[in-house]
C-alpha positions in Angstrom: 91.6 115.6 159.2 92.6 115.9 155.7 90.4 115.6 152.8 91.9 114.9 149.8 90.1 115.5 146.3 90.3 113.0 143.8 88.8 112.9 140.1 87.7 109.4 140.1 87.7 109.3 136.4 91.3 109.2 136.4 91.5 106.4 138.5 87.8 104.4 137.2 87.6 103.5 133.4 84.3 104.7 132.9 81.4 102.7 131.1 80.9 104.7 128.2 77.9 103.5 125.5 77.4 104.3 121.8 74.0 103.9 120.1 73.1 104.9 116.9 69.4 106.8 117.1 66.8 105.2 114.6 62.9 104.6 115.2 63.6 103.1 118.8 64.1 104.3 122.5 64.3 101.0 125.2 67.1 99.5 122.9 69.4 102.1 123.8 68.0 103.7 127.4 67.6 100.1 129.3 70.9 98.3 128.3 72.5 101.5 129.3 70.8 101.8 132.2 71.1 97.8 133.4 74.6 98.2 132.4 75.8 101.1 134.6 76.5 103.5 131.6 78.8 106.7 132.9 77.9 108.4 129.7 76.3 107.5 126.2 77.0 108.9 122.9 73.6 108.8 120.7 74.9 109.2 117.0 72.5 111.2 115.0 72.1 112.2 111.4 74.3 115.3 110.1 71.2 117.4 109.0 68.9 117.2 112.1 66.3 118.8 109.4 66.1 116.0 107.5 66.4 113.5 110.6 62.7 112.0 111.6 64.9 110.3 114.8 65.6 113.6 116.5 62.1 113.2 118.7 63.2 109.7 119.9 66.7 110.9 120.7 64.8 113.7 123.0 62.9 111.0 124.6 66.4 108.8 125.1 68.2 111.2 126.5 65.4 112.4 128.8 65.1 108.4 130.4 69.0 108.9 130.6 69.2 111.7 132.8 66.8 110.6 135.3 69.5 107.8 135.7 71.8 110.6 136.1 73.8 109.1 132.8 75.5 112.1 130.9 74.4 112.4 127.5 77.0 113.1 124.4 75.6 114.2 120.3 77.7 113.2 117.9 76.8 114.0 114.5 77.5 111.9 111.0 76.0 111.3 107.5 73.9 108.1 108.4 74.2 106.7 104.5 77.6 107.4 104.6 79.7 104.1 106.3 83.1 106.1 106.1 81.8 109.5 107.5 80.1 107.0 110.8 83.0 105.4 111.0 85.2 108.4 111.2 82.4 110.0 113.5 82.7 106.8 115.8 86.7 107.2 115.1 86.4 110.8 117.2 84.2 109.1 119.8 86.8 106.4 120.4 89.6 108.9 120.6 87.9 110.9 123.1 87.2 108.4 125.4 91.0 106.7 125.2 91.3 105.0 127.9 87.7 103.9 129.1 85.5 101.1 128.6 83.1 101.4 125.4 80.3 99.5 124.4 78.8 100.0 120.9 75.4 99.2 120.8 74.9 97.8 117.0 71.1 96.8 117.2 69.9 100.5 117.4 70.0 102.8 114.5 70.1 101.7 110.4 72.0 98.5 108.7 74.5 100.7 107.6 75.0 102.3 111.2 74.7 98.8 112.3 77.6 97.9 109.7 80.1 100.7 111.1 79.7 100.2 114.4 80.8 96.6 114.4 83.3 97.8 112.2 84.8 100.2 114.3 84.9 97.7 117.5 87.4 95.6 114.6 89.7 98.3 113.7 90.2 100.7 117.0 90.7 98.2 119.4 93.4 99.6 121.8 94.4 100.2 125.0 90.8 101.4 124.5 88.6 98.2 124.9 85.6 98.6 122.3 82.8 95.6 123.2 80.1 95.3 120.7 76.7 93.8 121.8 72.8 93.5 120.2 70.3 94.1 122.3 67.3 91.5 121.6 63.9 93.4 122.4 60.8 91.8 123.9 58.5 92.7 121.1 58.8 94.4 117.8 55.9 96.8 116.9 54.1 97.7 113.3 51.7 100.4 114.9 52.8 103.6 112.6 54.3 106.5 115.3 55.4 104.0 117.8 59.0 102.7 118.3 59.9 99.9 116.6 60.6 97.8 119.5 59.9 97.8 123.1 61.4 96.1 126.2 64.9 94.5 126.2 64.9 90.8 126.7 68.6 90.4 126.4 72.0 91.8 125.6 74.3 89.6 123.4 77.3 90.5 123.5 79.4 90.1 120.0 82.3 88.9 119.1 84.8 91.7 117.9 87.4 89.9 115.2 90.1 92.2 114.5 90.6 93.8 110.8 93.7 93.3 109.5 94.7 96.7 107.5 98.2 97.2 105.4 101.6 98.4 107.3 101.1 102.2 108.2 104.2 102.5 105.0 101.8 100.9 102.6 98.4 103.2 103.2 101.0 106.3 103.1 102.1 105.0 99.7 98.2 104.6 98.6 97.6 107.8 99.5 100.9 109.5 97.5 98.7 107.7 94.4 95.3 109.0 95.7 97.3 112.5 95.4 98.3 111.9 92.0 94.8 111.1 90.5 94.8 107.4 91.3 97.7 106.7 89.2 101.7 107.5 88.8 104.5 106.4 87.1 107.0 104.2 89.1 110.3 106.4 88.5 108.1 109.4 90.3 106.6 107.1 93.5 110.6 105.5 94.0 111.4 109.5 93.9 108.5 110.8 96.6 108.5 107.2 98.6 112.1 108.0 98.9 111.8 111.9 100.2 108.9 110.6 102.7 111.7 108.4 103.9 109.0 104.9 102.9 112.0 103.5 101.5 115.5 103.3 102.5 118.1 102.7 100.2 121.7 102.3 100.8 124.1 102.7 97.6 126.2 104.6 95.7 125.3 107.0 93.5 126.0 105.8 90.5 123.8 102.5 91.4 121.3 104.8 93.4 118.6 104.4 90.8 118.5 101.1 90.4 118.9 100.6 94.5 115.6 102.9 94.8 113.6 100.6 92.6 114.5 97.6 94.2 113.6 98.7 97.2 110.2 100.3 96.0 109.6 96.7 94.3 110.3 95.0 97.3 108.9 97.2 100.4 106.0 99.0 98.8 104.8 98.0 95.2 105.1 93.8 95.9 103.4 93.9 99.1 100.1 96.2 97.4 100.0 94.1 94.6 100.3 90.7 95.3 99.5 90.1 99.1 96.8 93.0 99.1 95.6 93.4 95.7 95.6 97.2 96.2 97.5 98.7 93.0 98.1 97.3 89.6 101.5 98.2 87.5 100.9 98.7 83.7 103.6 99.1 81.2 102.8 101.8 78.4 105.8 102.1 76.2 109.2 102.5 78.6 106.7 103.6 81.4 105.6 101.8 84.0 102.3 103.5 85.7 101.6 102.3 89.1 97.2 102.2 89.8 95.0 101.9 92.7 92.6 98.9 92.1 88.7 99.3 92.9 89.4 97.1 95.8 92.3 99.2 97.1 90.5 102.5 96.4 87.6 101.3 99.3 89.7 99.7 101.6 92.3 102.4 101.4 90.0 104.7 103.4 89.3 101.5 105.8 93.0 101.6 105.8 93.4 105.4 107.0 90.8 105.4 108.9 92.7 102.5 111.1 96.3 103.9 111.0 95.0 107.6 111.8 93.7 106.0 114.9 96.9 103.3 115.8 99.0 106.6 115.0 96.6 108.7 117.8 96.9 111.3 114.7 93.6 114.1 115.3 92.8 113.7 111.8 91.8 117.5 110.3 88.3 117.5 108.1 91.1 117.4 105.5 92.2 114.0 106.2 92.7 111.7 103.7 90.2 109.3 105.4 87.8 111.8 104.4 88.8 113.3 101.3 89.0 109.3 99.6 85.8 108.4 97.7 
């Protein structure tokens, strides 16, 4: 008889949870339990110091592993929605391939905010699932969770976010890099050397090629169907700006094609570095 050894993980997409860790213990450990978690990733503050939740993540992850459900830390600044999202970001990647579901009624509004964010913008061959879990009660009693019981999961419906063309964030950030603004003769020069643009002429209409094809594939598309950049003329120059609007959702942006592009994403990452 032959006995062959097989990591069923390979074969199995395994149930993977994420929960936020707030004031409350049953909304994460029962709908991971009643939902056959393999693993769970509690999300915690980036200064456990400072973080009044690290007792009630102790007390999670202790219910957990009586279950025999692995327990995973990840660590993020819970004011911060990009720094969650790019924590969640990691999460995602490292679990490519399996089923998630993001617990968004656990933690704070902004944690809340991210995680249904994330289930929009890294949907994959990685299936992210959203869901609330409804407790039976709600408590006032100072020291006590906030909630007890679970009376229902709901799950959520996850809407994808539609970001800009991978060319088009790369472009942002070549004006991120340049203080937030750059004049339109240097971006047809670097979109060019990045190989954004394409342009097929002669030389001595190569100039006016390379604008034309900055107009048409980088600087119409951010400025009239995304409302990312702005193009001022000061004297002969034309300067090229991000917009409020496109400096936030440029980081959205990155966030999103880091992840479509599997890139690792360095703590250098533009996705991080944007404020």
């Amino acid at each position: 008889m032959v006995t062959i050894h097989t990591n069923m993980s390979k074969i199995v997409n395994l149930r993977i949870h994420v929960a936020p860790v707030g004031f409350e213990i049953d909304r994460i450990a029962i709908p991971a339990k009643q939902m056959k978690a393999d693993r769970v990733w509690l999300l915690m503050h980036a200064e456990p110091s400072k973080d009044q939740a690290q007792g009630y993540m102790e007390k999670i992850r202790t219910q957990l592993k009586k279950e025999k459900i692995e327990v995973q830390i990840a660590q993020s600044n819970r004011f911060d929605l990009f720094k969650i999202l790019r924590a969640l970001r990691e999460i995602v990647q490292k679990e490519d391939g399996n089923d998630i579901f993001v617990n968004c009624s656990s933690g704070s509004k902004i944690q809340a905010i991210a995680c249904m964010m994330a289930c929009m913008m890294f949907q994959g061959k990685t299936k992210l699932t959203p869901y609330y879990a409804e407790p039976e009660s709600y408590s006032s009693v100072k020291g006590e969770q906030l909630s007890s019981g679970l009376k229902s999961v709901v799950k959520l419906p996850a809407y994808e976010i539609h970001t800009p063309k991978p060319i088009l964030v790369q472009a942002l950030k070549i004006i991120q890099e340049n203080g937030g603004k750059i004049t339109k003769k240097e971006m047809a020069k670097i979109a060019h050397e990045k190989k954004l643009i394409m342009v097929n002429a002669r030389e001595e209409n190569f100039q006016q090629a390379r604008f034309a094809s900055l107009d048409k594939n980088i600087i119409q598309p951010l400025l009239n169907e995304w409302r990312f950049i702005e193009v001022e003329r000061v004297g002969r120059t034309r300067w090229i700006k991000t917009t409020q609007e496109g400096l936030g959702s440029s980081r959205v942006s990155w966030l999103a094609t880091c992840s479509q592009l599997r890139l690792e994403c360095p703590s250098n990452c533009h996705c991080n570095k944007w404020h």
